[in-house]
MIPA-150383 format. One record per residue: residue number from 1; residue in one letter; x, y, z of N, C-alpha, C in turn. Coordinates in pm, 1 decimal. Atoms other than C-alpha are relative to their C-alpha. Layout:
<nodes>
[NUM; "a"; [X; Y; Z]; [X; Y; Z]; [X; Y; Z]]
...
</nodes>
This chain:
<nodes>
[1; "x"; [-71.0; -125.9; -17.2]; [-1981.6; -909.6; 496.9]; [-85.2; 108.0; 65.4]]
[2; "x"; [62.9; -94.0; -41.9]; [-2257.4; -741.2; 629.4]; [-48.5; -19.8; 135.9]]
[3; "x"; [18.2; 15.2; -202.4]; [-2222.3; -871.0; 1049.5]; [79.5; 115.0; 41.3]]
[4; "x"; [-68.6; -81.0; -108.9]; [-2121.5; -692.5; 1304.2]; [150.1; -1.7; 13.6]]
[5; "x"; [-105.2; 26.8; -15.4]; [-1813.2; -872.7; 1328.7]; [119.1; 80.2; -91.0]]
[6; "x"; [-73.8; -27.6; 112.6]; [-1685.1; -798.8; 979.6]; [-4.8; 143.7; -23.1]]
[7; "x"; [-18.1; -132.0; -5.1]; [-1781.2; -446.3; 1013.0]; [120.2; 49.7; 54.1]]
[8; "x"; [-56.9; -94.1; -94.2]; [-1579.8; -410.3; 1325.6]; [143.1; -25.6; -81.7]]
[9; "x"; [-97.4; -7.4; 81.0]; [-1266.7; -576.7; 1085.0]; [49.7; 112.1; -101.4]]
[10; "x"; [-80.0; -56.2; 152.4]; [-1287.8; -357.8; 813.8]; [-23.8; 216.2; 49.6]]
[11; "x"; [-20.4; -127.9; -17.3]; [-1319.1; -24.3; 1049.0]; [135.6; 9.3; 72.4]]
[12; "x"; [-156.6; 61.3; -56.8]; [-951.5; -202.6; 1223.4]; [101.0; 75.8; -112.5]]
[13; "x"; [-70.1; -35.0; 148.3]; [-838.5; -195.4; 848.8]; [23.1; 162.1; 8.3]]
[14; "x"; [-11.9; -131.6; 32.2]; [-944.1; 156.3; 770.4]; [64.6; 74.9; 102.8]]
[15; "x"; [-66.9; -16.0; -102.0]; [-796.4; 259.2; 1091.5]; [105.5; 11.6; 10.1]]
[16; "x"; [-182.1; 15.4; 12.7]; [-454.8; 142.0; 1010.5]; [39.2; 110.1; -116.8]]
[17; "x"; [-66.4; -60.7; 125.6]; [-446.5; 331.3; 652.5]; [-23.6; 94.8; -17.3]]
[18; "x"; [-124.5; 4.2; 81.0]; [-236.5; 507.1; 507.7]; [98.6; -56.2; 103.5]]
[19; "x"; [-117.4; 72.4; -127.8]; [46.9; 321.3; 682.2]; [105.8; 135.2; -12.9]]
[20; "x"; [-72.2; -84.3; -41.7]; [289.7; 550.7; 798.7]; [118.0; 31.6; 94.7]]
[21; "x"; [-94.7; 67.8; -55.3]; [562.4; 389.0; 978.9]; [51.5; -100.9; -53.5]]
[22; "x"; [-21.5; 134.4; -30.2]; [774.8; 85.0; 968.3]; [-24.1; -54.2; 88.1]]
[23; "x"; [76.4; 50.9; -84.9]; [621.5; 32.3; 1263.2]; [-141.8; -76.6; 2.7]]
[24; "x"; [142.8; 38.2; 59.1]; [246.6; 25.6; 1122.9]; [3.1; -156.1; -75.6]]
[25; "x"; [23.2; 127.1; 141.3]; [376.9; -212.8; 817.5]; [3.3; -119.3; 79.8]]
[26; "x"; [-48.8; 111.8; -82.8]; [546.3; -432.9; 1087.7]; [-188.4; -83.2; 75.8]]
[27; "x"; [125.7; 63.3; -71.3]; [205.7; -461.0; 1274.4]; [-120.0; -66.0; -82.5]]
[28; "x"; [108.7; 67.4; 132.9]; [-11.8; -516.8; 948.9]; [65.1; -127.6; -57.9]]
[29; "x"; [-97.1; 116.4; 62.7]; [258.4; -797.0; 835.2]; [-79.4; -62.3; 88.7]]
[30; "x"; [-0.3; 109.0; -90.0]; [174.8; -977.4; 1153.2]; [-152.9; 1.8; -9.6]]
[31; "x"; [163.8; -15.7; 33.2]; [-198.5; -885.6; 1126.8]; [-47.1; -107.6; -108.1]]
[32; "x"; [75.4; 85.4; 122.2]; [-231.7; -1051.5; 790.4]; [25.8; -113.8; -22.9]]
[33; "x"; [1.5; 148.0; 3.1]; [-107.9; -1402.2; 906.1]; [-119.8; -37.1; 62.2]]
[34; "x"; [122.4; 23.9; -41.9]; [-464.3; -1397.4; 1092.9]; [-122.7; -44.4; -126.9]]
[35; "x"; [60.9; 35.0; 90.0]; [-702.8; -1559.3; 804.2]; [-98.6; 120.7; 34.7]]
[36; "x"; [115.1; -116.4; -3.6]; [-987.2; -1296.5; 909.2]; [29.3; 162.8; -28.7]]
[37; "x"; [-38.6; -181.5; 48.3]; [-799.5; -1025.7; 914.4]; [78.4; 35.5; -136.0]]
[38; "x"; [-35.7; 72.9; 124.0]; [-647.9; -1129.2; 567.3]; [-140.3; 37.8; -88.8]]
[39; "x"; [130.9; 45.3; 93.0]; [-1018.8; -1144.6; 423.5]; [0.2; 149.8; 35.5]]
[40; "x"; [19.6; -174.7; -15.6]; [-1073.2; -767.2; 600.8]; [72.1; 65.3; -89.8]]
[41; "x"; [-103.5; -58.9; 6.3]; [-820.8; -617.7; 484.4]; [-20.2; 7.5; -189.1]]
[42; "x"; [24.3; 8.0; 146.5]; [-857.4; -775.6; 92.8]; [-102.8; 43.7; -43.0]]
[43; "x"; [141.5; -68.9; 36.5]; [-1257.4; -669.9; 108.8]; [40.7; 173.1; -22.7]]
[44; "x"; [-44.6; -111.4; -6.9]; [-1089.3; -309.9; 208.1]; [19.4; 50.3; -141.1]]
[45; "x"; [-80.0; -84.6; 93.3]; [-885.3; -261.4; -70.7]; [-93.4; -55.9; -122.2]]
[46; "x"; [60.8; 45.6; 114.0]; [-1130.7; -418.7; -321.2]; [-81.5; 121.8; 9.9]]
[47; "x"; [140.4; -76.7; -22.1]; [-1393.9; -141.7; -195.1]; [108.8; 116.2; -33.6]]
[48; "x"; [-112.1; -90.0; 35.9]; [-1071.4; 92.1; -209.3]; [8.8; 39.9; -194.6]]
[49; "x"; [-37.0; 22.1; 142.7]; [-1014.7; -23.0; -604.9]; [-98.3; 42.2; -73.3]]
[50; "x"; [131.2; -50.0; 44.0]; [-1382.7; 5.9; -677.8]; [49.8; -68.3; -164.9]]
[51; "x"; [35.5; 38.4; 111.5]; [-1408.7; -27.8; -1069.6]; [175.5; 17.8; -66.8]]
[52; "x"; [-221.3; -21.7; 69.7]; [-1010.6; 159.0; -1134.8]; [23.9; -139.1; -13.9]]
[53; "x"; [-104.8; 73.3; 23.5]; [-736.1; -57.9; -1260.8]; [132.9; 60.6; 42.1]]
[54; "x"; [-165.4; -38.9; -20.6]; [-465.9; 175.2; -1125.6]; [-13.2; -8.6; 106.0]]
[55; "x"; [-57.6; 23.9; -136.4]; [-268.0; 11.5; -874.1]; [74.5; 141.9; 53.6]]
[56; "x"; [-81.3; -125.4; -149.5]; [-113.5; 378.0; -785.5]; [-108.3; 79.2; 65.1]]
[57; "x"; [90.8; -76.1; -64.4]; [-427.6; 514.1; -677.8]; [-25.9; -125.1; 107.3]]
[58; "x"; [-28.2; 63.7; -129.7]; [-443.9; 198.8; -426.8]; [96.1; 12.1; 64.4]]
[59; "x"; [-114.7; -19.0; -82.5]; [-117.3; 268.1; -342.5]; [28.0; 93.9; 92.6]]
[60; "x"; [-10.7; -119.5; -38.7]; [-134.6; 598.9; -266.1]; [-65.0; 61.0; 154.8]]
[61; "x"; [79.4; 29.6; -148.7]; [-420.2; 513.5; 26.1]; [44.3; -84.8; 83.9]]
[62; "x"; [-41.0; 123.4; -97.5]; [-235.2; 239.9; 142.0]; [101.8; 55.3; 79.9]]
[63; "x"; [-95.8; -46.7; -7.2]; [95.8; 418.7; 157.2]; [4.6; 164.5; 24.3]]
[64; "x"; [-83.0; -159.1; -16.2]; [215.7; 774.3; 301.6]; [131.3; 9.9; -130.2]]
[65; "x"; [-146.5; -20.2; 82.4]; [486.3; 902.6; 50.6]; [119.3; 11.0; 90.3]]
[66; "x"; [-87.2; 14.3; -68.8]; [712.6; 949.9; 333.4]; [70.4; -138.7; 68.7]]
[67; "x"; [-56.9; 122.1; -21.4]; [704.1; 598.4; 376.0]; [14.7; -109.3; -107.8]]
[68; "x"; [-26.1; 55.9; 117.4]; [687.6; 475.0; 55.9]; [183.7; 25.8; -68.8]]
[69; "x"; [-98.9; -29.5; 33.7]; [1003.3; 652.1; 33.6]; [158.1; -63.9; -1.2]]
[70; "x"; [-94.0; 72.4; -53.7]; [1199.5; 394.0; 218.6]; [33.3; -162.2; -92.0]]
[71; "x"; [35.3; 104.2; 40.1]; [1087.0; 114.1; -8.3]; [20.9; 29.1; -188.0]]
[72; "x"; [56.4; 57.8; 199.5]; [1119.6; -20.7; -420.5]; [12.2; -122.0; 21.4]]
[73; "x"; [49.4; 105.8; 31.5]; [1039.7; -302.6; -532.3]; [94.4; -124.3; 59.4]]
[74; "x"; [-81.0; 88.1; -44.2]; [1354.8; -518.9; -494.4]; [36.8; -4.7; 123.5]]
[75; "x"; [-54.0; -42.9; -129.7]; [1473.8; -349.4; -184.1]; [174.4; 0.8; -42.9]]
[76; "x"; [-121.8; -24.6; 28.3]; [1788.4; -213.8; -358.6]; [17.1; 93.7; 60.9]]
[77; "x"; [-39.9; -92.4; -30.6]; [2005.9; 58.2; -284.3]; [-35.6; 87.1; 170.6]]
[78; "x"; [-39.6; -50.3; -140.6]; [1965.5; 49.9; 94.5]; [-153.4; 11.7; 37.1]]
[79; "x"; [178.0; -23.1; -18.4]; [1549.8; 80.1; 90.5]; [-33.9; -139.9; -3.1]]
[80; "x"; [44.1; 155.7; -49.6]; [1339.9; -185.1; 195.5]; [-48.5; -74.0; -118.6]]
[81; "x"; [68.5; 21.4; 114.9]; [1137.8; -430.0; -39.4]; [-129.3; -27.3; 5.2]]
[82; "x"; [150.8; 6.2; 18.0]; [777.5; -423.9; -147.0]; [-27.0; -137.9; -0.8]]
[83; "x"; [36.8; 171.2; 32.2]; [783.6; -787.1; -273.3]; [11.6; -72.7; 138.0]]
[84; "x"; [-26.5; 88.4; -106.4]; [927.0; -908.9; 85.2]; [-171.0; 26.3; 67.3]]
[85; "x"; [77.3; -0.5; -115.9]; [599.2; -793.1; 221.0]; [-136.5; -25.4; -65.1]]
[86; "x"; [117.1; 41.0; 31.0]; [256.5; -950.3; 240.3]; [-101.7; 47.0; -69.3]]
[87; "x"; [101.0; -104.9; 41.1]; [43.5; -691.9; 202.0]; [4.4; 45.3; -141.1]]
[88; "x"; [24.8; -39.3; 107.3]; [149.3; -589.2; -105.6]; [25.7; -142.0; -105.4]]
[89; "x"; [11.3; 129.2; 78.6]; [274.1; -947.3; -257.3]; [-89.5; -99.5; 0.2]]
[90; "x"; [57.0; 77.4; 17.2]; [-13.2; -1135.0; -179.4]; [-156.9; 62.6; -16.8]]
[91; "x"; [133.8; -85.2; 14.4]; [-327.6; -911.2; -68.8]; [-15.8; 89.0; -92.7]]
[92; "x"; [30.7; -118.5; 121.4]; [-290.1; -630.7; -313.4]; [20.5; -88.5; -165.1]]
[93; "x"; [-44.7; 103.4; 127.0]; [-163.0; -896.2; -593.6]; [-127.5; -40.4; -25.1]]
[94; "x"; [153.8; 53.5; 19.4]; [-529.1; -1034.8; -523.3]; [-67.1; 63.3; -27.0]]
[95; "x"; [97.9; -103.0; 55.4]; [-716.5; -753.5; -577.9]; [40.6; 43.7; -139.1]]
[96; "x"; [-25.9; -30.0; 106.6]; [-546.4; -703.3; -883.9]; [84.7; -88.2; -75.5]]
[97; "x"; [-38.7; 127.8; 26.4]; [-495.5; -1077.0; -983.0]; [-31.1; 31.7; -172.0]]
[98; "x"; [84.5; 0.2; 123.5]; [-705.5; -1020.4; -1351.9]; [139.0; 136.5; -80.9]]
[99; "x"; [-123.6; -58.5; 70.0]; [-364.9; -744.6; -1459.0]; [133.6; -140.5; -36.7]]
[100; "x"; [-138.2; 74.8; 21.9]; [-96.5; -1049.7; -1428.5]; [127.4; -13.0; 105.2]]
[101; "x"; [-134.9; -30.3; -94.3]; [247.4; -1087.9; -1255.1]; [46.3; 115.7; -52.6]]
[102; "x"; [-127.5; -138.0; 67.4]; [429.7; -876.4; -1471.6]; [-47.5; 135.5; -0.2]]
[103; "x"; [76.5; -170.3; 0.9]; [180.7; -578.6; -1535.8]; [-42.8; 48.7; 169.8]]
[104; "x"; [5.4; -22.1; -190.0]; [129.7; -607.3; -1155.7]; [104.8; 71.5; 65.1]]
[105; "x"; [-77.2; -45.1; -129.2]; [434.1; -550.9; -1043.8]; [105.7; 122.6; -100.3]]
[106; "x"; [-33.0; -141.6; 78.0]; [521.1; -306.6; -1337.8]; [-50.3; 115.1; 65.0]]
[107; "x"; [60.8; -130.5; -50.9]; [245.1; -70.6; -1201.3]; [37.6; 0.2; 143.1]]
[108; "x"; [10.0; 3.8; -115.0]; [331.3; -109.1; -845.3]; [152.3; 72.6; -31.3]]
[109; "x"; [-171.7; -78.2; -32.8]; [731.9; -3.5; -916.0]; [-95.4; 152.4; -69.9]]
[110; "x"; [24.1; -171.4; 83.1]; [568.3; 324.2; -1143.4]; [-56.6; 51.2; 107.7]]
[111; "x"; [64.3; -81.8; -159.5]; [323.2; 371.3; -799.0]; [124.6; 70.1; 72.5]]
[112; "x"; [-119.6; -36.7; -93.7]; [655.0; 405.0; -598.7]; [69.5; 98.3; -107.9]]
[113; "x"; [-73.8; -97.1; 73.9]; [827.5; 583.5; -885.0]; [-50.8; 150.8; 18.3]]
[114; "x"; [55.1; -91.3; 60.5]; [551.7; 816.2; -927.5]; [-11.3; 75.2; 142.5]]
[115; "x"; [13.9; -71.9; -136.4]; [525.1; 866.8; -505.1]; [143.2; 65.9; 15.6]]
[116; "x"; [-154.1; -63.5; -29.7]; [962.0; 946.0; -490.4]; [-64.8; 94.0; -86.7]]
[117; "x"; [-29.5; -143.7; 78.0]; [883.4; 1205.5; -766.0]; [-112.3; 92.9; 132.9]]
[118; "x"; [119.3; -77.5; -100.9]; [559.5; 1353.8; -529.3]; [55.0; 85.4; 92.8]]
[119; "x"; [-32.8; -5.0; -61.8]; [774.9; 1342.6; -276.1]; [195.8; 106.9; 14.0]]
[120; "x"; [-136.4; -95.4; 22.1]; [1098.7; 1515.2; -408.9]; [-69.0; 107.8; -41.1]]
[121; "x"; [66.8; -145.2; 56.2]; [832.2; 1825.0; -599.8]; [-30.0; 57.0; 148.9]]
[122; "x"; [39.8; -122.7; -148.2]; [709.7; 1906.1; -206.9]; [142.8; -2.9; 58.1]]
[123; "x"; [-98.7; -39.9; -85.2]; [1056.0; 1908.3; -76.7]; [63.7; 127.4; -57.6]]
[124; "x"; [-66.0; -106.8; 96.0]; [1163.4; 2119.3; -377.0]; [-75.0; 121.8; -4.9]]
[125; "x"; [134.3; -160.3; -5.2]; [835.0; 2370.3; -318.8]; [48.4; 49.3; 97.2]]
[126; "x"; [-59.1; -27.8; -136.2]; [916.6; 2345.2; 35.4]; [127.6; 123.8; 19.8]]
[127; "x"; [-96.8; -29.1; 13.5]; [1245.8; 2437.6; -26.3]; [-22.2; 170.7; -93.3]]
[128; "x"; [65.8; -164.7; 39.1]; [1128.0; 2781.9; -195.5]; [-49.0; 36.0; 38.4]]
[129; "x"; [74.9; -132.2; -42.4]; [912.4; 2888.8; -37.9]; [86.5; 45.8; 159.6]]
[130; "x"; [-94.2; -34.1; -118.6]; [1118.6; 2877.7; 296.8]; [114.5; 120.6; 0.7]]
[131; "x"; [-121.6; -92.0; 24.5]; [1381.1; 3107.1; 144.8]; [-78.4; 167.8; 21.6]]
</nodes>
């Protein structure tokens, strides 16, 4: 982890995040069928995680709230789904393999829960102070 090569991967990574499109996610989906960039990407968010156990403070770097906004878990009610996508069902699942399935993907819906609320308090500030 400490070549040249793998440097130049994991300044690609940092580069991409916070994602901030469906455009971005689209390009990191296709990114992370590359095995190298797969390994970047998981070193990232391990160095991201550091010693925490809360998946919403990874989330929160991974993810814009404006685009988290489009997304829960299942991909109900007209929003996309977290589980359909790599990045968070396989790479982030790995970095936080030692929580479980279930407590995994418990904290990952409360991440998104906890970004829609974030994200409705600045529209609602917004929304006052504009007046």
């Amino acid at each position: 982890m400490t070549g040249e090569i793998q440097d130049k991967d994991m300044d690609e990574v940092a580069s991409m995040l916070p994602l901030e499109t469906l455009t971005a996610v689209r390009e990191i989906e296709e990114k992370l069928q590359l095995p190298d960039f797969a390994q970047s990407m998981t070193a990232y968010l391990y160095k991201m995680k550091g010693t925490s156990e809360d998946v919403s403070n990874v989330t929160r770097k991974v993810f814009t709230h404006d685009l988290l906004e489009k997304y829960n878990w299942d991909g109900r009610w007209e929003k996309k789904s977290l589980a359909e996508l790599t990045l968070v069902n396989t790479t982030l699942r790995d970095v936080f393999k030692n929580k479980g399935a279930f407590n995994y993907q418990k904290n990952v819906r409360k991440a998104v829960e906890l970004s829609h609320h974030r994200l409705q308090q600045k529209k609602y500030l917004n929304k006052g102070i504009s007046k």
